[in-house]
N, C-alpha and C positions, 0 to 999 in steps of 0.2 A: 317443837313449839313454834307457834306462828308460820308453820307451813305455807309453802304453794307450790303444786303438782309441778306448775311451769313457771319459769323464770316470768316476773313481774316485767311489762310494758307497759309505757305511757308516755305521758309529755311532763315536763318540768319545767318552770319560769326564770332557771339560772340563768343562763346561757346567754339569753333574749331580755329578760327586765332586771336583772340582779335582786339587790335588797330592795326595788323600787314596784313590783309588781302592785296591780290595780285589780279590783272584782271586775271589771267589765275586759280586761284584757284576759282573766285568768276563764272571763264564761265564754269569750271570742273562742280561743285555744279549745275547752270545751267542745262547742257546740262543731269546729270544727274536724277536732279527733271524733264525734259520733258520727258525724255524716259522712269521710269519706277514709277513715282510719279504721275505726273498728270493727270491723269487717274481717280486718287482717290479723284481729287481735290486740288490740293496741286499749287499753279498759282503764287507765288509771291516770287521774292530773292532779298535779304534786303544785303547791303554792309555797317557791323557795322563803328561804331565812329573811326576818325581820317585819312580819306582815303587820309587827302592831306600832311600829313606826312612824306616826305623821311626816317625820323631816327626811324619811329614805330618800338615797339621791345615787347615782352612776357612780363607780368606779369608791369604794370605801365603804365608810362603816361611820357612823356619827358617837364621841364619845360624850357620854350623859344627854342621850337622847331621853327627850319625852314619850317612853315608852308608853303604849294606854294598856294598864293593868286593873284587877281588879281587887274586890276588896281581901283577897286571900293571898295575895301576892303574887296569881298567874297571870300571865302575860292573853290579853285578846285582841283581836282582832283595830286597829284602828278603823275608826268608820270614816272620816275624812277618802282613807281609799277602798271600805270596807263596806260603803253607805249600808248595805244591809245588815250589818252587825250592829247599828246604834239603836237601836233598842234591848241590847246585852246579850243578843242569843249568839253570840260569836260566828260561828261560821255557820251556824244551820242551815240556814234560807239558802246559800251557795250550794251545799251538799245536798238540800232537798233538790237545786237546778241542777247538779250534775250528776245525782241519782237516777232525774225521771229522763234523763240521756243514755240511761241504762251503762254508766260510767261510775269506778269509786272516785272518792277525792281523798288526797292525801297532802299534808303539813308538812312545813320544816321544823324542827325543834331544836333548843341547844342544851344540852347537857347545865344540868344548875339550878339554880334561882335569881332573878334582875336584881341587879346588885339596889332597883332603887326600893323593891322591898326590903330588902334587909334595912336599907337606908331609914325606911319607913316603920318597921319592927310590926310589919303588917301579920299578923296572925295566921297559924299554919291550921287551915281545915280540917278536924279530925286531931290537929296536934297536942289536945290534952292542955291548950292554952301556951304552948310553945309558940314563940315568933320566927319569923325570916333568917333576923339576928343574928337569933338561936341555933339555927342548922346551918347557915350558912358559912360556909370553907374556903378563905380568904386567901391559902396558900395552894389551891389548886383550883386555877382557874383558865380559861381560854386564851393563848398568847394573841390568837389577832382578831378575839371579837370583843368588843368592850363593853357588853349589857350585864355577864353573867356572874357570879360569884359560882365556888364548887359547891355540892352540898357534903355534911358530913355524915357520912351511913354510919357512925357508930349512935348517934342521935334518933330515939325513936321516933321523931317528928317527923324525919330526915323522907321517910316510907309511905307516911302518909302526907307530904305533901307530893310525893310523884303519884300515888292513889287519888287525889284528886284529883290532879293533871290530868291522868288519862280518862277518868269517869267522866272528865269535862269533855274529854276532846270523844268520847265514845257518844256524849248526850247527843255534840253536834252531830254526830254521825261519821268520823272521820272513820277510814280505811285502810291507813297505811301514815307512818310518821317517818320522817329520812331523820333520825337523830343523829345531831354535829356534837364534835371533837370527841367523840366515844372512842376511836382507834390509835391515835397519835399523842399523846403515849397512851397504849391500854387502860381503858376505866372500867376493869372489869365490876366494881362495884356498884357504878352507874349504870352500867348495863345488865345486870341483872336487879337491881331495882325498879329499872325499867319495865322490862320483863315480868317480873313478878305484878307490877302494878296493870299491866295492859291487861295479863291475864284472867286479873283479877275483875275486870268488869266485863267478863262474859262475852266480846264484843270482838268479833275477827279484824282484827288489826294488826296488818304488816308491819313492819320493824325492818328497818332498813341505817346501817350505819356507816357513821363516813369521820374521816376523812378517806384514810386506808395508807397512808404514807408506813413503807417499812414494814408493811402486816407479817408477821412468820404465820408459817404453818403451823405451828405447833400451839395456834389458838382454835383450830380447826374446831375441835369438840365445842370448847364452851359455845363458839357462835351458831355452831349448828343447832346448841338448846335453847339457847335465848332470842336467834333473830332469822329472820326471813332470808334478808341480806346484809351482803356487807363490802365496803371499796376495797378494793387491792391495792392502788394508788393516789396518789394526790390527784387534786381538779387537772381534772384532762379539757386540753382545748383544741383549737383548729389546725393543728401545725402537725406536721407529718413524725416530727421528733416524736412527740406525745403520743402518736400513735405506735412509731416501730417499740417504743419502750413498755408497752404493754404484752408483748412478744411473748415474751421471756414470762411475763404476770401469769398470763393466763398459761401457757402448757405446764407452771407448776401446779395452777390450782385448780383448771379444768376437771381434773378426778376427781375434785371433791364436790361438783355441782351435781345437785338434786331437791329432790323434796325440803330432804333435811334442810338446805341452804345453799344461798346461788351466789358466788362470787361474782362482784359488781366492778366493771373495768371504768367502770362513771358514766358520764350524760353522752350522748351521740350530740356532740355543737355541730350541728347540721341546718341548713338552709340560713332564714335570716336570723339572726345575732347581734348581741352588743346594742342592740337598742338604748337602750339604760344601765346596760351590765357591768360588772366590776373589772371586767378585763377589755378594752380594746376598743372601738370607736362601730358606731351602726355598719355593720356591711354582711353581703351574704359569706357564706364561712368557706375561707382560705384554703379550704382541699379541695384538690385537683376531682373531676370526677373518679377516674381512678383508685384514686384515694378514700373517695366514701366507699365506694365498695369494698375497697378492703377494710375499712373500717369497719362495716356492717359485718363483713363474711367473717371478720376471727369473732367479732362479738357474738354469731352467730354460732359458729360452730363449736365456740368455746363454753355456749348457753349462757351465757351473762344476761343480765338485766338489759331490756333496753327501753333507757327515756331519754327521748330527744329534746333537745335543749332551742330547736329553733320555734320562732313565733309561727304556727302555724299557716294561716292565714295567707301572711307577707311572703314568706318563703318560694323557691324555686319549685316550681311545678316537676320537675328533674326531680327534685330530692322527695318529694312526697309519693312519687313513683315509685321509686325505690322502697319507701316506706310501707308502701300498697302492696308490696310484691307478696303474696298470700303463700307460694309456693316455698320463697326462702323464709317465712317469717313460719311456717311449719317446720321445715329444719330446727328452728330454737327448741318448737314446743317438743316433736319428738324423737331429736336424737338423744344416743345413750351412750355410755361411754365414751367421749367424744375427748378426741389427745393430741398429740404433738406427736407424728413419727418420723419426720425426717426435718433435721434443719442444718442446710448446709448453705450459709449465705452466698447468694441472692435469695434461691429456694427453701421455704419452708414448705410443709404438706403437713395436713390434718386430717383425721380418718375420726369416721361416729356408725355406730352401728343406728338401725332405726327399730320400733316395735312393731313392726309386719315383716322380716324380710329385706326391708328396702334398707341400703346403705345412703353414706353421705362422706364427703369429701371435699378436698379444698385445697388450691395451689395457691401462692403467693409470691409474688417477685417484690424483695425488698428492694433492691439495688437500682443502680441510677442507668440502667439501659435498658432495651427490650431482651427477654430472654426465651430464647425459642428450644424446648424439651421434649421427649420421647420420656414419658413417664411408665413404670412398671406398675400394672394396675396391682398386682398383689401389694405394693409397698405402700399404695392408697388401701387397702383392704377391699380391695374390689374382684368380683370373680372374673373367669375370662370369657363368658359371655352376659348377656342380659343386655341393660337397654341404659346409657346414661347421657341425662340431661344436665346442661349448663342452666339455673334456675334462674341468672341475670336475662341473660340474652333469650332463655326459650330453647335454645338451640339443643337439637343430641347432637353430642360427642361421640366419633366410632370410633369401637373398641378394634383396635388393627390385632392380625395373627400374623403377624413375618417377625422374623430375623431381627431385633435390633440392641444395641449396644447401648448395656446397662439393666434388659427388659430377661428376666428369666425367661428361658422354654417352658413353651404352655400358655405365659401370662398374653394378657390382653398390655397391647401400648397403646396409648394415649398419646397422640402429638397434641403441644398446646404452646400458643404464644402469649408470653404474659407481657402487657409492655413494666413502663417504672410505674413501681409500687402497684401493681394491679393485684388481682385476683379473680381465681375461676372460684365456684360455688356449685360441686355435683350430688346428685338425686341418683342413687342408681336401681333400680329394681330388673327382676327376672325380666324375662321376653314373656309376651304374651303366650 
């Protein structure tokens, strides 16, 4: 349910404007990714949490904000930063601009109801004359965002007021919803409410859930029925920490990405940042170049979601390069079976079969020196002859036939130096 063939790419406004994002910043971003991103594949811009907030500001969350809701109790768009939503059509006029960019658009959401309908005992559409009041579940509600109350699924209101939500957000034309604190602790009831209600208005709309703190595996089923995506981890940021800690994330859950459902390692905080964001002060993002690449190359090989979190525009012409890179941004769309086969720190390596033939691979130095290795191409899955390319740099990689220490007879070796925190990103197909 809510499929996609290939893991979901885009941009997102966390990272760069937080809860404080603008219509003109979010069509800047737009118009942006059409012109020199999608190309590469990059299809989908995400308008983070709190978009119908007049008083959104950097670094929090404002408690009993003057949310602008409507008369059903759903939260819309504020026009103050929305200007084209004041005449009620919520987001349409944005969706119809990021449509004919040949772009989806997609919302944040939180799990609930604004605690200020309840407040208001505003009437649940479809509720049979049930109010906000009334569904609204006072002991299960978001520890660090203060608009929401829970809803309660044993209340037949409860269904159709998430049935109107999404029929609203289907009218605008949305594409894809990121619903917040669905994973920490498990709402499995929420999310499948969800679900049931997107499906229900006939309208291809991704489903993508977060936070991901603590996820087991042994949720794997339900999320692959009910959602597109889903985090593995908490908000991930610019720091090298956050990135080796998603190591260990992804070679558990790698196997499970497909169709069915794409495990999400969070946003790439890549180029400029923190503009207005909830963490950290304006600046371009704290990873070493090095570092974005390996950030990119496990997200890649491991098929995750990727939306980048920098302000396009502003950002390092370096990092939008990378972005560009059409070759490794093919690795996401068709490798298969893509794993973790050797981690012996400093060194990890990852192996993907591709659907022609062609393989795909990936070294990684975590550790804090340069690491220079004779890799045994069978322990990448690689055979011992053909042709393989490093997809950052351009460059073939030769496959050596001698003697060496650690490399089976027969196998092809690989010399390769990785400096700290680096990584290679290989393509490998037959020889001509």
């Amino acid at each position: 349910m809510h499929d996609a063939q290939t893991p979901p790419m885009g941009w997102n406004s966390w990272d760069c404007y937080g809860t404080s994002v603008t219509e003109e910043e979010v069509l800047a971003n737009a118009e942006f990714l059409a012109e020199h991103l999608a190309d590469a594949g990059w299809d989908t811009v995400v308008i983070d949490i709190d978009w119908s907030d007049p008083t959104a500001r950097a670094h929090g969350y404002n408690a009993d904000a003057p949310l602008a809701i409507d008369a059903w109790g759903r939260l819309i768009p504020d026009p103050s930063r929305f200007p084209s939503s004041a005449d009620g059509s919520g987001f349409t006029r944005i969706a119809e601009r990021v449509h004919a960019l040949g772009l989806k658009l997609g919302i944040h959401i939180m799990r609930g109801i604004p605690r200020i309908a309840a407040d208001r005992s505003l009437p649940i559409l479809g509720g049979g004359g049930a109010t906000a009041a009334e569904v609204a579940d006072a002991a299960n509600v978001c520890e660090w965002n203060p608009d929401m109350l829970g809803l309660d699924h044993t209340h037949p209101a409860a269904q159709a007021y998430m049935d109107s939500l999404a029929q609203m957000y289907a009218d605008w034309g949305i594409d894809f919803l990121k619903a917040d604190d669905m994973l920490w602790p498990y709402q499995q009831a929420d999310i499948e409410s969800l679900s049931r209600a997107v499906t229900a208005t006939g309208r291809d709309i991704r489903i993508s859930l977060s936070p991901g703190r603590d996820l087991a595996l042994t949720r794997v089923d339900h999320l692959r029925e009910h959602a597109t995506m889903w985090r593995i981890c908490d908000d991930l940021w610019d720091r090298w920490p956050d990135v080796l800690a998603n190591f260990s994330r992804f070679a558990r859950w790698a196997p499970f990405a497909g169709p069915e459902g794409w495990p999400d390692g969070d946003m790439l905080p890549l180029g400029r940042i923190g503009i207005r964001a909830e963490r950290g002060e304006p600046r371009d993002d704290a990873l070493t170049p090095n570092e974005r690449i390996t950030l990119l190359t496990l997200w890649i090989i491991a098929r995750s979601p990727l939306m980048v979190g920098g302000d396009l525009p502003s950002s390092d012409p370096a990092v939008i390069d990378l972005l560009r890179n059409r070759e490794a941004m093919a690795v996401l769309r068709d490798a298969r079976g893509s794993r973790e086969v050797l981690r012996e720190d400093p060194l990890i390596l990852w192996a993907a079969d591709g659907v022609s033939g062609e393989r795909y691979a990936a070294a990684f130095n975590v550790g804090e020196e340069d690491l220079h290795v004779t890799l045994d191409g069978g322990q990448l899955g690689l055979p011992a002859e053909g042709v393989l390319r490093e997809v950052w740099s351009g460059a073939e990689q030769p496959l050596a036939h001698r003697a060496a220490r650690g490399v089976a007879p027969g196998a092809a070796a690989i010399d390769v130096a990785l400096p700290p925190h680096g990584a290679r990103l290989w393509r490998w197909q037959p020889s001509a």
